[in-house]
Structures are given as structure tokens and as C-alpha cells.
C-alpha positions as CSV (number, residue, x, y, z in Angstrom):
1,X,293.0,94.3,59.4
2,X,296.8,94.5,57.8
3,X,298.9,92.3,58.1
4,X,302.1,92.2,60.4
5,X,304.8,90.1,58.9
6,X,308.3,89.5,60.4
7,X,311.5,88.6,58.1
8,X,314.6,87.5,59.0
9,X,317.9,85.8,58.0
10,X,319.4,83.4,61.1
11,X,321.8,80.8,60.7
12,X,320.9,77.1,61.7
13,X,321.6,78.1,65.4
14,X,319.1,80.8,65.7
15,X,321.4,83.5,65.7
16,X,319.9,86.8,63.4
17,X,323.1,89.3,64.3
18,X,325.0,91.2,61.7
19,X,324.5,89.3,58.7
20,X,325.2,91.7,56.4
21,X,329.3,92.6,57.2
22,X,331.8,92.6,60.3
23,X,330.9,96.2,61.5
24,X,326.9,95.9,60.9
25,X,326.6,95.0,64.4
26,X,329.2,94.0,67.1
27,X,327.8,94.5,70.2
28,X,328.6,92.0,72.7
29,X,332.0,91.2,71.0
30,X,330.2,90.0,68.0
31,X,333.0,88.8,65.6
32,X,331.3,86.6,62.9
33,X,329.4,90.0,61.1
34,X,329.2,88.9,57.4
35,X,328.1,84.9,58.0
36,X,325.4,85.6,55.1
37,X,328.3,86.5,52.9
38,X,329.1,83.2,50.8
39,X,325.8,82.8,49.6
40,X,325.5,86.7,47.7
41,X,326.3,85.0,44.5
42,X,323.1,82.4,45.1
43,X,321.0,83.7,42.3
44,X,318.1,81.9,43.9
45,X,317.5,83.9,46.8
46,X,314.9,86.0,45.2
47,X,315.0,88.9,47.8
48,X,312.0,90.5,46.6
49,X,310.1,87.6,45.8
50,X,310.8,86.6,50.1
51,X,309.5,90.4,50.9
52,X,312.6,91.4,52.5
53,X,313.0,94.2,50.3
54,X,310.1,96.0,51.8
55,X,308.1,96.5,48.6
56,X,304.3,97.8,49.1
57,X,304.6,97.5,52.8
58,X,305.3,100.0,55.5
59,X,308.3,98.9,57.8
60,X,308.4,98.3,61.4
61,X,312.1,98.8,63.1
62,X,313.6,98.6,66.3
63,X,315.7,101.3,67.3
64,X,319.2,99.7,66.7
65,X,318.1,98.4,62.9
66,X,316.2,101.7,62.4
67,X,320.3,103.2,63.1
68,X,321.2,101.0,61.0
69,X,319.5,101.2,58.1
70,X,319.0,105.3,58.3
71,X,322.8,105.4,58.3
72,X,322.9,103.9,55.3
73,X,320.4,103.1,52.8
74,X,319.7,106.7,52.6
75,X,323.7,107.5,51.1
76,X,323.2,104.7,48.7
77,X,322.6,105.5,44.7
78,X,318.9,106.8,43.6
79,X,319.3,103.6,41.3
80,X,319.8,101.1,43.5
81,X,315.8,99.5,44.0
82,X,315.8,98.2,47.4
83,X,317.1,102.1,48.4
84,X,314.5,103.3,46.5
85,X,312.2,101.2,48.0
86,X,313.2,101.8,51.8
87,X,313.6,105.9,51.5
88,X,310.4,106.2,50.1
89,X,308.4,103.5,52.8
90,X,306.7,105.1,55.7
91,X,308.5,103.7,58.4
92,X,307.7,102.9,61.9
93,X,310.2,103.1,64.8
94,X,310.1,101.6,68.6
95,X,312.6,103.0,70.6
96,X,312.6,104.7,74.3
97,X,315.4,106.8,73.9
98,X,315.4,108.7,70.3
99,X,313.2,111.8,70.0
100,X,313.7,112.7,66.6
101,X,314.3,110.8,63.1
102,X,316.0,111.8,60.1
103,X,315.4,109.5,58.0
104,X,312.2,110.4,55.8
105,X,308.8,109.4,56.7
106,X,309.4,108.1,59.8
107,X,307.1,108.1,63.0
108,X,308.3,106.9,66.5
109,X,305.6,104.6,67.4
110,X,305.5,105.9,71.4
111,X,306.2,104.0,74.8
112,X,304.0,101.7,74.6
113,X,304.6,99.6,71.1
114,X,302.3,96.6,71.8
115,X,299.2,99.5,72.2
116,X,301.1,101.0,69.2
117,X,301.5,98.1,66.4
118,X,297.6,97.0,67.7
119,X,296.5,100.4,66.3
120,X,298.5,100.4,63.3
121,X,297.3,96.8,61.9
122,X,293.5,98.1,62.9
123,X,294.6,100.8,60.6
124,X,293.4,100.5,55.9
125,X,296.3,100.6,54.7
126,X,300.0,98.2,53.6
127,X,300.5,95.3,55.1
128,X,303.6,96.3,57.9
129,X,306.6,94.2,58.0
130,X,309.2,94.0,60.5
131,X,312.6,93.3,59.2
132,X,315.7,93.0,61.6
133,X,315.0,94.0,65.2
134,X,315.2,90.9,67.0
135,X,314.2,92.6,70.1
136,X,311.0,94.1,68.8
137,X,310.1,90.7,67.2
138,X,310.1,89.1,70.8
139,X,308.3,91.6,72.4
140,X,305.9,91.5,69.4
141,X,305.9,87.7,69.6
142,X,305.2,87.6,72.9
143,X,301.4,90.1,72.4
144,X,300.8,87.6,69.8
145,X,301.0,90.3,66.8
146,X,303.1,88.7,64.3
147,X,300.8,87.1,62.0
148,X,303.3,85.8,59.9
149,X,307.6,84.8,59.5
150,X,309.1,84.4,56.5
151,X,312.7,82.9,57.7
152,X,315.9,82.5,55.7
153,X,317.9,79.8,57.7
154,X,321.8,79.7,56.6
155,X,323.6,76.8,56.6
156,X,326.3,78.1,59.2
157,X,325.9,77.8,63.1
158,X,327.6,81.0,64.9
159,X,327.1,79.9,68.4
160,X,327.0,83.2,70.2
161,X,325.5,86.3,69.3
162,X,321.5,87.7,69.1
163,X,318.7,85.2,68.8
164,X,315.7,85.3,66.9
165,X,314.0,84.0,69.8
166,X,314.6,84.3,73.5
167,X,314.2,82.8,76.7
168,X,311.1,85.1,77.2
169,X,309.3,83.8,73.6
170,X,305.8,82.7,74.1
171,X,305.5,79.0,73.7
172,X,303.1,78.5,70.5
173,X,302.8,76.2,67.5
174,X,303.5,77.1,63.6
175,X,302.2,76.0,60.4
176,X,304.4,75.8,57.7
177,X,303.1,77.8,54.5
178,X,305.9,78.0,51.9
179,X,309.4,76.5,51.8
180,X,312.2,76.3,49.2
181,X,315.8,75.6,49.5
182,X,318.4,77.8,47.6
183,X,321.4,76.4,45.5
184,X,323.9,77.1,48.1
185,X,321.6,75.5,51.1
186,X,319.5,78.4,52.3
187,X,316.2,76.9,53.7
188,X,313.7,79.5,52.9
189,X,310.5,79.1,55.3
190,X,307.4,81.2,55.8
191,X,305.4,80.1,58.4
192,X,301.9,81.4,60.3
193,X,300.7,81.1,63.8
194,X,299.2,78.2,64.8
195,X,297.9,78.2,68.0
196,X,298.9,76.3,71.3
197,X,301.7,73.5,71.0
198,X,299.9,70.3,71.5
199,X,301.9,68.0,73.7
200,X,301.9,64.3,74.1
201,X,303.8,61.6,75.0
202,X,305.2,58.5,73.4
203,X,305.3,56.7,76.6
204,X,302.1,53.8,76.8
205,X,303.5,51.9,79.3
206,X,303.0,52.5,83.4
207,X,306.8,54.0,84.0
208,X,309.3,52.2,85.3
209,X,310.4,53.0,89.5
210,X,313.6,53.9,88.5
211,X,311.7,56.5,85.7
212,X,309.9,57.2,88.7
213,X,312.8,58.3,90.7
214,X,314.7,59.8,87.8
215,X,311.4,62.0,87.7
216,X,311.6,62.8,91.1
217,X,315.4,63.9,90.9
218,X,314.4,66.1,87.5
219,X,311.7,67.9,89.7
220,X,314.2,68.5,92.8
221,X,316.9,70.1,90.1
222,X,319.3,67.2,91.3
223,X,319.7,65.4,88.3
């Protein structure tokens, strides 16, 4: 069974939106596109080494990243690699509303994308990576078929804009795999599933009565 392999940059507030420039993405009056920006010169992000270039993979997009890119990594020079790399990739697109794509060698993966992506890793064939689509990675997330993130967290904190995780993420542990943190501060994680979170308590004596009662008022949403 293939792999399906999620990659992402977010910055240390969890927001994934528009990294790339002010009009990449400003939907919901988005207005910090670009946040990645001061770290381009960082010769220690090793894009391709992270996997974010897409190389021996097939891509998974959402509809509003598959836009994105098809918009413009296709007008970009034949020399430039990662265009090279992402025109020729068989790409697979979830979306509801789009009927036809453009760009080359890409499929619409159908209504139902959980069914979908299931069938696809059951597949022979490239490891699939997602890269982008926030919305896809929850809903992906939440079947349990991501079996792995590699995450690029930016030392900036945005505080409003898209999230790499929702309210609707499944609650579930991970096991750090790899790490390494760039010149410029750019903690680069990959991590894989790792089961139910195991929950405790730190607590070994018999609560107080005013713990007790502070419970009590938690539970009643009065606190």
C-alpha cells in the first residue's frame, strides 16, 4: 500500500493560508499573504529534500490549491525544476464543483474522496502527497488516511486566517520521526500517526471540595 503524505508550511499559530505572497490567497480578508517571505534567502530549507517539491510522487489537491497552482506553475519557465516537476505529476483533484481540468494529467477524484484516496493508496504505484489544501487534509485526517506530515513551522504567529487543523480534527497522538531547525528559525517536523492520545493526570491526591465545586461549575458551563 502507497503512501499518503501531507506537507505543509504554518506559522507557530497553526495558520497554513497564503504563504507564498499577498494575492495567493485572501479569502476571508486575509491580509498577511507572504508571512513565509523573510526566510526565501534561508539556504537551509532544502525544499526537495522536505518533499514539498513533489518529486516521484503523485499530488493530491483540494480544489482551491489545485486553482492555484494550475494558474500558475504551468506559465512558469521549462527550466525552472519544481515546474517541471509539478506539470509532469499525475495529479489528483477533490472538488464538488469543477467538471473539467486543464492542467495536464489531472483526474477529479469524484464525490466521494475518503472512498476515493482509499482506492488510490490500495493502488502499485508513487507514494501520493498532499500539499496545500487544508480542507482536504482535515477531511483526510479525520478517515485516518494521512500516514504521514512533514510540517514547516515559521517563526511568525498570524492570528487569523486558515488552520491546518480544525475544530472537527480527530483527536489522535503523533510520533515525532525527523526534525531540524533552519538558520532563520524554521522548525522542520515530520511526524507519523500514532494512535489514541493517552491521557492521564498529574493529580495523586483526593481533590480538594473547592476542586470539587470548581468541577462542578466547569461541567454546568458557569465557570
Amino acid at each position: 500500500m502507497r503512501k499518503l503524505i501531507a506537507s505543509t508550511f504554518v506559522s507557530l499559530d497553526g495558520i497554513m493560508q497564503a504563504p507564498g505572497g499577498p494575492e495567493e490567497d485572501a479569502t476571508g480578508g486575509f491580509t498577511q499573504g507572504g508571512w513565509m517571505f523573510a526566510h526565501a534567502a534561508d539556504e537551509s530549507l532544502d525544499i526537495s529534500a522536505a518533499g514539498f517539491d513533489g518529486k516521484d510522487r503523485e499530488l493530491v489537491l483540494g480544489r482551491r490549491t489545485y486553482e492555484i497552482f494550475d494558474a500558475y506553475w504551468p506559465y512558469q519557465p521549462d527550466e525552472n525544476p519544481i515546474a517541471k516537476i509539478f506539470n509532469a505529476a499525475k495529479k489528483h483533484v477533490a472538488s464538488r464543483t469543477l467538471t473539467t481540468l486543464d492542467w495536464n494529467n489531472s483526474t477529479l477524484l469524484g464525490n466521494d474522496v475518503v472512498s476515493a484516496i482509499t482506492a488510490l493508496k490500495a493502488q502499485p504505484g508513487l507514494d501520493l502527497q498532499i500539499i496545500g489544501s487544508g480542507n482536504l487534509i482535515q477531511s483526510l485526517q479525520a478517515a485516518s488516511l494521512i500516514d504521514e506530515y512533514i510540517v514547516w513551522t515559521f517563526p511568525v504567529v498570524l492570528g487569523r486566517g486558515k488552520r491546518l487543523f480544525g475544530g472537527t480534527a480527530k483527536p489522535s497522538s503523533l510520533r515525532l520521526i525527523a526534525s531540524k531547525v533552519s538558520a532563520s528559525g524554521v522548525v522542520m517536523s515530520t511526524y507519523v500517526p500514532d494512535g489514541d492520545i493517552q491521557l492521564g493526570t498529574f493529580v495523586e491526591d483526593a481533590p480538594s471540595e473547592k476542586a470539587l465545586a470548581l468541577r462542578k461549575r466547569m461541567a454546568s458551563e458557569t465557570w
